[in-house]
C-alpha positions, 0 to 999 in steps of 0.5 A, a space after each residue: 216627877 211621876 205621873 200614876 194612873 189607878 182604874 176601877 174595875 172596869 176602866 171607867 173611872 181613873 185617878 190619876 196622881 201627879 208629883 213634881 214641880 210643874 214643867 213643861 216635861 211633866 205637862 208632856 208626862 201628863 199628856 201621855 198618860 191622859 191620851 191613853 185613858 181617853 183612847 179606852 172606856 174612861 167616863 171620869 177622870 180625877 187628877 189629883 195636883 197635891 203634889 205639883 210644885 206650882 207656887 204661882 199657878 202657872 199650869 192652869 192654862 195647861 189643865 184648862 186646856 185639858 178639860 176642853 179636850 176631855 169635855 169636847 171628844 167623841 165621848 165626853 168624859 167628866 174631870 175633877 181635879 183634886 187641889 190643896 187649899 189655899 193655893 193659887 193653882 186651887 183659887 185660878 181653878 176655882 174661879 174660872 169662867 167655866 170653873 172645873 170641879 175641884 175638891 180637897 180630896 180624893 174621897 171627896 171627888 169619888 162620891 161625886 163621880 158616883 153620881 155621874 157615872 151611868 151604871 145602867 149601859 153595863 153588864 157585871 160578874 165576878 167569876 172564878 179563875 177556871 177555864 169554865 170562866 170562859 163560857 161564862 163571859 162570852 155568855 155575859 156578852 151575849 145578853 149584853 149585845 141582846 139586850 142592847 140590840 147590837 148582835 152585829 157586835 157579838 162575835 167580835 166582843 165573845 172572840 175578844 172576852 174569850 182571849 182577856 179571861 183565858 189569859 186572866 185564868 192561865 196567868 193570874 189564878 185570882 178572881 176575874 171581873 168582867 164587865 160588858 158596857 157601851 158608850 157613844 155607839 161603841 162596846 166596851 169589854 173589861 177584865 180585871 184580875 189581881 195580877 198586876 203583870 200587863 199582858 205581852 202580845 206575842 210575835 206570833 199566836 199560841 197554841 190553846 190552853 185553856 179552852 179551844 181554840 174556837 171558845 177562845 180566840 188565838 192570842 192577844 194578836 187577834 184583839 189587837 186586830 180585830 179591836 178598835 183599841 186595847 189597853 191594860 191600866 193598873 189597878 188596886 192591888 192588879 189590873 184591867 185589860 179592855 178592848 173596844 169594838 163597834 160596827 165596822 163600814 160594810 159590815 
C-alpha cells in the first residue's frame, strides 16, 4: 500500500496517487495525507484510485466522505478523482446525487483544474540560486501585500520568505520559484527549488549565512513561530516549502 503526494510549484494544485487494496489502514493513510494538504494552500486536489483494489466499491462512502470535507472547509478546495472505467467504485462515483468529478485520466483532470484554479490572487518569479534572491522575494512580497491591501501582513510574509529562499540558496543551489498569493483571508507564501531534500528545524537557530540576519530571518524556528502553519510536499523532480500568515487578534 503507498499513498504519494506531487505539488505544483506553489502547492496549490495536489495529485495524489493511491495503490493497494482498499482497507480500512489505507483509508487512514489517505486521511493522513490529505490532513496535510488541506492545512496548506491547496485549491485543488485529484486522487488518482487506478490503483486501488476495490472490486465492489465499497470505499465510496469513504471518498464521498472526503469530498464533504474538502468542499465544506474554510477554504473550499476542489477534488477530482481519477478512476478506471468500467468498474463499480467509477460507476457509484459517477452516479451520485452530488456526483464528484471524475476522469480516466491525470491529463485529463489537469485541464480541468486549469480552469478552476484562480490565477489572479497571486504574484510569480523564478529567481537564481544567490543571495541577492533574497532582496528579490521580500520585494515580491511587498508589492503583493500593496497591491492587495494587507501591509499588516508584510513583515511577518518578508521575515518568512527571507528564511524559505535562503534556505533554498544555501542547500539546493538550483532555480527558485516564488510565489505570494492569498486565499480566504489568508497569505500564502511558497518556495519551490529542485532539491527534493525537506527541510530540518534545528534545535536551536543558526548563525546567518547567507544574508543578515535582519534580511533573513533567524531559522525555520522563527517560521514555525510565527506562521499559522508551514509544510514541504514533494514535487517533480524537488519540492515546495509554504507558510501561511494572517492578521493575528490585537494586532
Amino acid at each position: 500500500m503507498s499513498v504519494r503526494v506531487i505539488a505544483d510549484a506553489s502547492a496549490t494544485v495536489v495529485e495524489m496517487t493511491v495503490h493497494g487494496l482498499w482497507s480500512e489502514h489505507l483509508g487512514h493513510q489517505i486521511t493522513d495525507a490529505l490532513r496535510h494538504c488541506l492545512a496548506g494552500p491547496c485549491e485543488a486536489i485529484v486522487i488518482d484510485v487506478r490503483g486501488v483494489g476495490d472490486q465492489h466499491g465499497v470505499s465510496l462512502s469513504y471518498w464521498l466522505a472526503v469530498q464533504r470535507t474538502a468542499r465544506l472547509g474554510p477554504a473550499p478546495v476542489h477534488l477530482m478523482f481519477c478512476s478506471p472505467r468500467a468498474t463499480m467504485l467509477d460507476y457509484r462515483l459517477r452516479h451520485q446525487e452530488e456526483a464528484p468529478l471524475v476522469f480516466a485520466s491525470l491529463s485529463q483532470a489537469r485541464i480541468a483544474i486549469g480552469g478552476k484554479v484562480s490565477r489572479a490572487d497571486r504574484m510569480q518569479a523564478r529567481m537564481l540560486s544567490r543571495p541577492s534572491s533574497v532582496g528579490m522575494a521580500r520585494d515580491l512580497v511587498a508589492r503583493a501585500c500593496h497591491a492587495w491591501r494587507r501591509p499588516d501582513l508584510q513583515p511577518d510574509a518578508a521575515l518568512i520568505v527571507s528564511e524559505l529562499v535562503s534556505n533554498a540558496v544555501d542547500h539546493a543551489a538550483t532555480d527558485i520559484v516564488v510565489t505570494v498569493f492569498r486565499r480566504a483571508g489568508r497569505l500564502h507564501v511558497a518556495v519551490r527549488d529542485g532539491d527534493s531534500r525537506f527541510p530540518i528545524m534545528s534545535a536551536a537557530p543558526g548563525p546567518a549565512r547567507s544574508a543578515p540576519v535582519a534580511a533573513r530571518g533567524r531559522g525555520l524556528r522563527v517560521v514555525h513561530t510565527i506562521a499559522d502553519d508551514w509544510g514541504a510536499v514533494p514535487t517533480h523532480g524537488g519540492k515546495v516549502v509554504w507558510a501561511t500568515v494572517s492578521a493575528q487578534p490585537g494586532r
